[in-house]
LUMDREN-969472 format. One record per residue (C-alpha): residue in three letters; x, y, z; residue number from 1. Coordinates in steps of 0.05 Angstrom, whole numbers, plus 5000, padded with zeros to 4 digits. Layout:
N
(r "ala"; (X; Y; Z); NUM)
...
***
This chain:
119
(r "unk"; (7500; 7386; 4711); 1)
(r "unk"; (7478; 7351; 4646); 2)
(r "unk"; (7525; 7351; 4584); 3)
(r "unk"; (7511; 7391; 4531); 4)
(r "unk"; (7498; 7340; 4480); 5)
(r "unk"; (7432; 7320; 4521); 6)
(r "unk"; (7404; 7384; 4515); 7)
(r "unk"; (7417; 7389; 4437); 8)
(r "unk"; (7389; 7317; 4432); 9)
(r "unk"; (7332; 7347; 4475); 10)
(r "unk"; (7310; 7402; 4441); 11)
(r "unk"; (7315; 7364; 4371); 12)
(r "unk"; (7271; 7314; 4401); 13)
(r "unk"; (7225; 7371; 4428); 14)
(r "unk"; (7226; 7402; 4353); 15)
(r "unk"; (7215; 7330; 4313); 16)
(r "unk"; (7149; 7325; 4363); 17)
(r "unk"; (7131; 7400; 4353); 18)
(r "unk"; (7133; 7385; 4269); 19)
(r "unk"; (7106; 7322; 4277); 20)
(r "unk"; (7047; 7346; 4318); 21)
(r "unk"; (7032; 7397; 4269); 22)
(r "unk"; (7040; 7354; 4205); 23)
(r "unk"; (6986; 7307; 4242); 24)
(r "unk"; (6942; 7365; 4248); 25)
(r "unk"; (6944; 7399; 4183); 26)
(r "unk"; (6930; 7332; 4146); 27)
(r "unk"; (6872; 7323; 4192); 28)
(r "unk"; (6853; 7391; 4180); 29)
(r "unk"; (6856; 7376; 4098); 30)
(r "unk"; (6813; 7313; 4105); 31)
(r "unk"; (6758; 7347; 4152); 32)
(r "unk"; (6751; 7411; 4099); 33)
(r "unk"; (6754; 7366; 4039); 34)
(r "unk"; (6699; 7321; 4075); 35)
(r "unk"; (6661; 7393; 4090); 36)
(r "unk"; (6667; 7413; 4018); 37)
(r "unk"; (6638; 7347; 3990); 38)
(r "unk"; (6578; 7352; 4035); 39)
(r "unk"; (6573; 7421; 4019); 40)
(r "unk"; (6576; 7401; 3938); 41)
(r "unk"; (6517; 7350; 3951); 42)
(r "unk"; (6476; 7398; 3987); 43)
(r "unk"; (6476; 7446; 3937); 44)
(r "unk"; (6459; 7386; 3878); 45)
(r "unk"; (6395; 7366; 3929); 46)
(r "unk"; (6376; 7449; 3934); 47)
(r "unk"; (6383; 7457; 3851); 48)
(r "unk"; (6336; 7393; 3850); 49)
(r "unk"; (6287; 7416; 3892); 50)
(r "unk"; (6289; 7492; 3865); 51)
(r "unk"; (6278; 7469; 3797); 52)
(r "unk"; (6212; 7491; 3773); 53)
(r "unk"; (6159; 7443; 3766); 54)
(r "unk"; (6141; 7403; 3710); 55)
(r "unk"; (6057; 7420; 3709); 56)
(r "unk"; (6048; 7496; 3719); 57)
(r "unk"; (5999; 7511; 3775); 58)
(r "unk"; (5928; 7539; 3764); 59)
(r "unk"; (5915; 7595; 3812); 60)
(r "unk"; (5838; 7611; 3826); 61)
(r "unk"; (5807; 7668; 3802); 62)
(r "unk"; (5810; 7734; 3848); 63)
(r "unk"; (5751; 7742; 3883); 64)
(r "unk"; (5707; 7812; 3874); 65)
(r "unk"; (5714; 7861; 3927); 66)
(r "unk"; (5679; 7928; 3941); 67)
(r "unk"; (5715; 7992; 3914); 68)
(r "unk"; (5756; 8023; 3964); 69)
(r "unk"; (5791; 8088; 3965); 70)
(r "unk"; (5780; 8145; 3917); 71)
(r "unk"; (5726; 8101; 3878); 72)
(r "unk"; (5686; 8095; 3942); 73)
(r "unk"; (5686; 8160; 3970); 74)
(r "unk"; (5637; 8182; 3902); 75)
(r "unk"; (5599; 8119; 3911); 76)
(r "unk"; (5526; 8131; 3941); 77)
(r "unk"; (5529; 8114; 4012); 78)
(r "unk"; (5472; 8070; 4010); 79)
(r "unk"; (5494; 8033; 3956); 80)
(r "unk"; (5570; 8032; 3994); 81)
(r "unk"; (5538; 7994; 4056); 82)
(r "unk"; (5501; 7949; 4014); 83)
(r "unk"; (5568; 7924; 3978); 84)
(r "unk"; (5599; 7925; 4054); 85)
(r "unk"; (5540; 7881; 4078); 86)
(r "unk"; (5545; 7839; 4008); 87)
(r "unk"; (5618; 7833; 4013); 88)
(r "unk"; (5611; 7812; 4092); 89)
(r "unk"; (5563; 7763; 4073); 90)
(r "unk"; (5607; 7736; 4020); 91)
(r "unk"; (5677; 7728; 4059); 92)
(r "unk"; (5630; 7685; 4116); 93)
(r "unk"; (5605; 7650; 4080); 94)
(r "unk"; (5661; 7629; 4043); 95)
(r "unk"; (5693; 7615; 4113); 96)
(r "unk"; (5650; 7578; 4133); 97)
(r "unk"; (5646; 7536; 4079); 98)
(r "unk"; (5728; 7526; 4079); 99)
(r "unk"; (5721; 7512; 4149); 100)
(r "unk"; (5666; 7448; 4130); 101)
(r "unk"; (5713; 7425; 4074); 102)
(r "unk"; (5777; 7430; 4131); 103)
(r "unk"; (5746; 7393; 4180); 104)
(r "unk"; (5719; 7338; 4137); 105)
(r "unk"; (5794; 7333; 4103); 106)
(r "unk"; (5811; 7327; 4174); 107)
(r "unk"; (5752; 7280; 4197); 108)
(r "unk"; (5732; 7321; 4257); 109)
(r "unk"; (5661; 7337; 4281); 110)
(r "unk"; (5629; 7391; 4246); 111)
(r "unk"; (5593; 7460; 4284); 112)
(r "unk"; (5522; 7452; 4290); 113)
(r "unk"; (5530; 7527; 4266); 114)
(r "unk"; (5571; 7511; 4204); 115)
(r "unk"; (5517; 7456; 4173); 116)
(r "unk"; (5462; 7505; 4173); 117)
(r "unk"; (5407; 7453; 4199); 118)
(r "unk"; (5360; 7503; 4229); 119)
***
């Protein structure tokens, strides 16, 4: 049997490690939250830089014409309806087409036979 002055001296010892274990931890804790909260501070400065608004304002292009549609079209003359269709058709190709040259010669690819309206 052990005297009883080891096992106070034990469970002190057992207790000073316990503290000191958790003292150790809570300060690196502290130091990993404060490091977290400074890179959290310098995100938000590089987000408010880039969600400032811009300097030049931006000229948007002007809305392209479309057919009536809806109420307006139902009292339109049918003939005249499909010819604005067939217009209109015509009109969003050909402007596809035509971004579709500019894209690929940005890009430097080969053009479509199709798209450089030879023949």
């Amino acid at each position: 049997m052990l005297p009883w002055w080891f096992w106070i001296l034990l469970w002190v010892v057992l207790v000073l490690g316990t503290v000191l274990f958790l003292v150790l931890a809570a300060i690196r804790l502290f130091r990993g939250s404060m490091r977290l909260v400074a890179d959290v501070g310098e995100a938000m400065e590089s987000i408010g830089v880039a969600m400032e608004p811009p300097g030049e304002t931006y000229a948007y292009p002007e809305p392209v014409d479309r057919t009536p549609s809806g109420v307006a079209a139902l009292f339109q003359d049918p003939e005249d309806a499909s010819e604005a269709r067939e217009a209109g058709k015509l009109r969003r190709s050909t402007a596809r087409r035509d971004a579709r040259v500019q894209r690929k010669t940005r890009r430097g690819q080969p053009q479509r036979v199709a798209d450089l309206e030879l023949f």
